[in-house]
N, CA and C atoms as a LAMMPS dump frame, in Angstrom:
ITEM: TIMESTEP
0
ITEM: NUMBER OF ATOMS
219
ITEM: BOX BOUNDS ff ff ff
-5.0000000000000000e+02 5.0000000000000000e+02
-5.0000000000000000e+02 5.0000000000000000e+02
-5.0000000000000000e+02 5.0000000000000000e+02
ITEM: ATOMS id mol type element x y z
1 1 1 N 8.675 -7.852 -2.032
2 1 2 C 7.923 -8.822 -1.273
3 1 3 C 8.058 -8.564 0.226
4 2 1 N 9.353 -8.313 0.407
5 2 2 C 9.21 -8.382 1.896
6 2 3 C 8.707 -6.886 2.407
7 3 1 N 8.666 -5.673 1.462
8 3 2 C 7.35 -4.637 1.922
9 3 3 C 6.177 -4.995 2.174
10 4 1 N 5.549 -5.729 1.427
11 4 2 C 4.568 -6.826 1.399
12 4 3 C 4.091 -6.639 3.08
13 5 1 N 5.258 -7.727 3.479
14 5 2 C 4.968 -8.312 4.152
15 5 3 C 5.129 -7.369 5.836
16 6 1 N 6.182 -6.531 5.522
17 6 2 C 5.905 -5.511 6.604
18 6 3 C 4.516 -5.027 6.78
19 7 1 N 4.084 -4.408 5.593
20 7 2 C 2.854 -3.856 5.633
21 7 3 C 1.972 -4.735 6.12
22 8 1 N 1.524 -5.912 5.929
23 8 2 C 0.775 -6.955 6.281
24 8 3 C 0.58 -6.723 7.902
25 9 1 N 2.092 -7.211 8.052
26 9 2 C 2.635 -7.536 10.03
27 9 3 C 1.674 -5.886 10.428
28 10 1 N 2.162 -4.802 9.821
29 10 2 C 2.017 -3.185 10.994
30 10 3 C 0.554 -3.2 10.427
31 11 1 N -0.236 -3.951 9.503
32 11 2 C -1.692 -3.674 9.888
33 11 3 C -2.632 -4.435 10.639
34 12 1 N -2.019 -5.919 10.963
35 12 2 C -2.574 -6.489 11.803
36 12 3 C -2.646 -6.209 13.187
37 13 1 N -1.255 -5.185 13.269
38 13 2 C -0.983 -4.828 14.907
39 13 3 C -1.661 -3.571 14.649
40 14 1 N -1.362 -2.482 14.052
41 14 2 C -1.637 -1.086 13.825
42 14 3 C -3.225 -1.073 13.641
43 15 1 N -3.996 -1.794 12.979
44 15 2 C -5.143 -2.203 12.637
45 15 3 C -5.378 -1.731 11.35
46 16 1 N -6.421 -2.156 10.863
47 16 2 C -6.583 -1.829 9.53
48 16 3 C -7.555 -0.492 8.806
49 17 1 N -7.42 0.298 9.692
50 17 2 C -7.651 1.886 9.656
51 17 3 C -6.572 2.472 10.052
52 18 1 N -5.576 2.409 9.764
53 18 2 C -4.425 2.918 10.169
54 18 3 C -3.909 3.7 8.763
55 19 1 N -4.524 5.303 8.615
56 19 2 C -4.128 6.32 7.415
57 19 3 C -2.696 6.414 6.84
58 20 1 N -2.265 6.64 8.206
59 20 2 C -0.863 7.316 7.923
60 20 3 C -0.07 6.037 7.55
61 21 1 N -0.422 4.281 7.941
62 21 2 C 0.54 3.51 7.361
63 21 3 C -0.088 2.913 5.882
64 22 1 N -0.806 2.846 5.749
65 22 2 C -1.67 3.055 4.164
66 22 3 C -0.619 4.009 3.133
67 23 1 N -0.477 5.511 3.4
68 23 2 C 0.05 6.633 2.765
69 23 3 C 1.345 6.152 2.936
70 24 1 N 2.368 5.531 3.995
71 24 2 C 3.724 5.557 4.031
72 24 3 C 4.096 4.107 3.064
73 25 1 N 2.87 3.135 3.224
74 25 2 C 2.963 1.79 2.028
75 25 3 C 3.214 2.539 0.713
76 26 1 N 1.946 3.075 0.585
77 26 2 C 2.154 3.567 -1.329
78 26 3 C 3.278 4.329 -1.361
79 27 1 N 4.129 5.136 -0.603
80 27 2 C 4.928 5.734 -1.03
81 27 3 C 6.15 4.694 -1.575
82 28 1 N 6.339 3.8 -0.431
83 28 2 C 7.509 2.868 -0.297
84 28 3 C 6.924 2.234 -1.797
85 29 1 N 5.935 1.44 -2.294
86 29 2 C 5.975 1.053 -3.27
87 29 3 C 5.963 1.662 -4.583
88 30 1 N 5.963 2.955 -4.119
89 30 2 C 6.559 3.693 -5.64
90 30 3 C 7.813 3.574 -5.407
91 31 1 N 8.862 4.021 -4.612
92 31 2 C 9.88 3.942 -4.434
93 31 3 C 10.47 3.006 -5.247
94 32 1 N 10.123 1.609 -5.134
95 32 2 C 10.587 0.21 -5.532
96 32 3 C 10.168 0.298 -7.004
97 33 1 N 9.001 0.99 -7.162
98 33 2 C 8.561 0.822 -8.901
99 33 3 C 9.749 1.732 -9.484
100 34 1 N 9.968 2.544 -8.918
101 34 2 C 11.229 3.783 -9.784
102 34 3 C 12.467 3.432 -9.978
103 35 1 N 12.741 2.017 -8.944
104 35 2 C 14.054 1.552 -9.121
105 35 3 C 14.717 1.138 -10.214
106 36 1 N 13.699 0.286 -11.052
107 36 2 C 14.29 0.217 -12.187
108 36 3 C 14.316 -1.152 -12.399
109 37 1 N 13.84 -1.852 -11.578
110 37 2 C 13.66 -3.691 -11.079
111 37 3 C 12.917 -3.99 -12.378
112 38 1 N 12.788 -5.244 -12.511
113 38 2 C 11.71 -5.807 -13.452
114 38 3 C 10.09 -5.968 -12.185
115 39 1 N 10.753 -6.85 -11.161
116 39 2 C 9.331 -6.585 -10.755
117 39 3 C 9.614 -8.085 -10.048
118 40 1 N 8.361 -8.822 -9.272
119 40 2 C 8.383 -9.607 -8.524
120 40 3 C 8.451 -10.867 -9.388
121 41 1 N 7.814 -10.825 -10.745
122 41 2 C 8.197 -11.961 -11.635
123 41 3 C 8.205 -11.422 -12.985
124 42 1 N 8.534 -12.352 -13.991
125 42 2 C 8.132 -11.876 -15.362
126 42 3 C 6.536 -12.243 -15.501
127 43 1 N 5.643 -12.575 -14.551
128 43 2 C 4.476 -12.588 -14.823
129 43 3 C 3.67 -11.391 -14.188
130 44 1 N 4.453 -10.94 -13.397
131 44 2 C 3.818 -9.656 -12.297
132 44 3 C 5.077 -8.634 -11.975
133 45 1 N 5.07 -7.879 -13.036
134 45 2 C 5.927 -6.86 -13.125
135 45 3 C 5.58 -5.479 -12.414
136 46 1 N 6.731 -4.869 -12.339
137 46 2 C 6.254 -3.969 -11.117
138 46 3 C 5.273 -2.728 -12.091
139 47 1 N 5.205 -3.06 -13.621
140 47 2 C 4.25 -1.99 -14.2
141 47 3 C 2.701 -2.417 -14.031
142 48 1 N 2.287 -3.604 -13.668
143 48 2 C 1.048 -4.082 -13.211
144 48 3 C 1.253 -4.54 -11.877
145 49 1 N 1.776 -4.784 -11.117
146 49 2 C 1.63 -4.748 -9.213
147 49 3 C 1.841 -3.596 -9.229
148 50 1 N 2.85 -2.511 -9.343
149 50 2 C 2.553 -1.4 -8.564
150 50 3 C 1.456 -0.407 -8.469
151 51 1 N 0.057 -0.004 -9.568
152 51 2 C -0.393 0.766 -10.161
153 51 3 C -1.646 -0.075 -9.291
154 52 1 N -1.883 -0.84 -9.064
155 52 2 C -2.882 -1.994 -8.241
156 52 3 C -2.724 -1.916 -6.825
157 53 1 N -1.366 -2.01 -6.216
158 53 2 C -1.362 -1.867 -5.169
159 53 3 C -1.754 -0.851 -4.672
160 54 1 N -1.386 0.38 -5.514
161 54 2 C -1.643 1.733 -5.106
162 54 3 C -2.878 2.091 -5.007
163 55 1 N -4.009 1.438 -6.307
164 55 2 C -5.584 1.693 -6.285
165 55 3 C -6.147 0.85 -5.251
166 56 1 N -5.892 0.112 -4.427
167 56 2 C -5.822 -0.958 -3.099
168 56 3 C -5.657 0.253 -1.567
169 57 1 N -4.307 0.617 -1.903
170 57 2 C -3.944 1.22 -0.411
171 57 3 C -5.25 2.481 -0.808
172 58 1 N -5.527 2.978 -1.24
173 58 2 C -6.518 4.395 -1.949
174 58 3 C -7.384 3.83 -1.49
175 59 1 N -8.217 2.685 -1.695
176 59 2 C -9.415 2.439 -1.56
177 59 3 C -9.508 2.02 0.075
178 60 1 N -8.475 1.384 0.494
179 60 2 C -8.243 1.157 1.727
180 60 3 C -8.327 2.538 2.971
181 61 1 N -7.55 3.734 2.444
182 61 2 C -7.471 4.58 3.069
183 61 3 C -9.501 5.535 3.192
184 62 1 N -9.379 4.959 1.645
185 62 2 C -11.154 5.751 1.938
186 62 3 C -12.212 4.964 2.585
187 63 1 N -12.141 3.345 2.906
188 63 2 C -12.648 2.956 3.864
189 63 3 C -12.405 3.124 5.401
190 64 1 N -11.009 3.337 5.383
191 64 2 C -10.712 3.806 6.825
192 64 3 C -11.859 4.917 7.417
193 65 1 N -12.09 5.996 6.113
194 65 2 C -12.148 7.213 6.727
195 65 3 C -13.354 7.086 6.349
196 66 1 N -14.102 6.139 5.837
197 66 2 C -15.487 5.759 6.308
198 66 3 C -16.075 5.797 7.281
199 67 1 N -14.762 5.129 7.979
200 67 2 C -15.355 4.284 8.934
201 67 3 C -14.656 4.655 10.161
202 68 1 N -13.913 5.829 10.238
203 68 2 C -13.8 6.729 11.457
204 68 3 C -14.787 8.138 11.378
205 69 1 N -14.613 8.574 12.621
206 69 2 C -15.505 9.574 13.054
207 69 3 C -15.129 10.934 12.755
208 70 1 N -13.448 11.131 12.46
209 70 2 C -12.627 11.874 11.914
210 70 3 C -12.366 11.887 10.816
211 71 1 N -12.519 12.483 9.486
212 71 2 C -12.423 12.457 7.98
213 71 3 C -11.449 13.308 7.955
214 72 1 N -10.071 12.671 7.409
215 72 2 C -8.791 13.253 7.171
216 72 3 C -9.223 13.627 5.168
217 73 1 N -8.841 15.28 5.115
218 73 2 C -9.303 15.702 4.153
219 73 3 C -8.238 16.379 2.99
């Protein structure tokens, strides 16, 4: 949760085309899925939040690069 919430804070400041903190989120939340946790509840386990978040930051990163003038490839 509280990755969550970092990520939240550095995209409101960073803005929300920001590639490289998109790519450093999904990493960190695999990280946390490999740990071995159950997950944020027994209703939202990290085998359904993490696999979501990740198709999120993905889709996020390919709107970024929509929507810059630079297409990181």
């Amino acid at each position: 949760m509280v990755l969550v919430m970092v990520y939240l804070t550095n995209s409101v400041f960073s803005g929300l085309n920001n590639i490289k903190c998109h790519e450093k989120f999904k990493s960190c939340i695999k990280k946390v899925h490999k740990s071995g946790k159950v997950g944020f509840s027994r209703d939202c386990p990290y085998e359904t939040a993490v696999p979501t978040m990740v198709q999120g930051m993905d889709m996020a990163i390919l709107l970024s690069q929509l929507g810059s003038s630079k297409i990181e490839l």
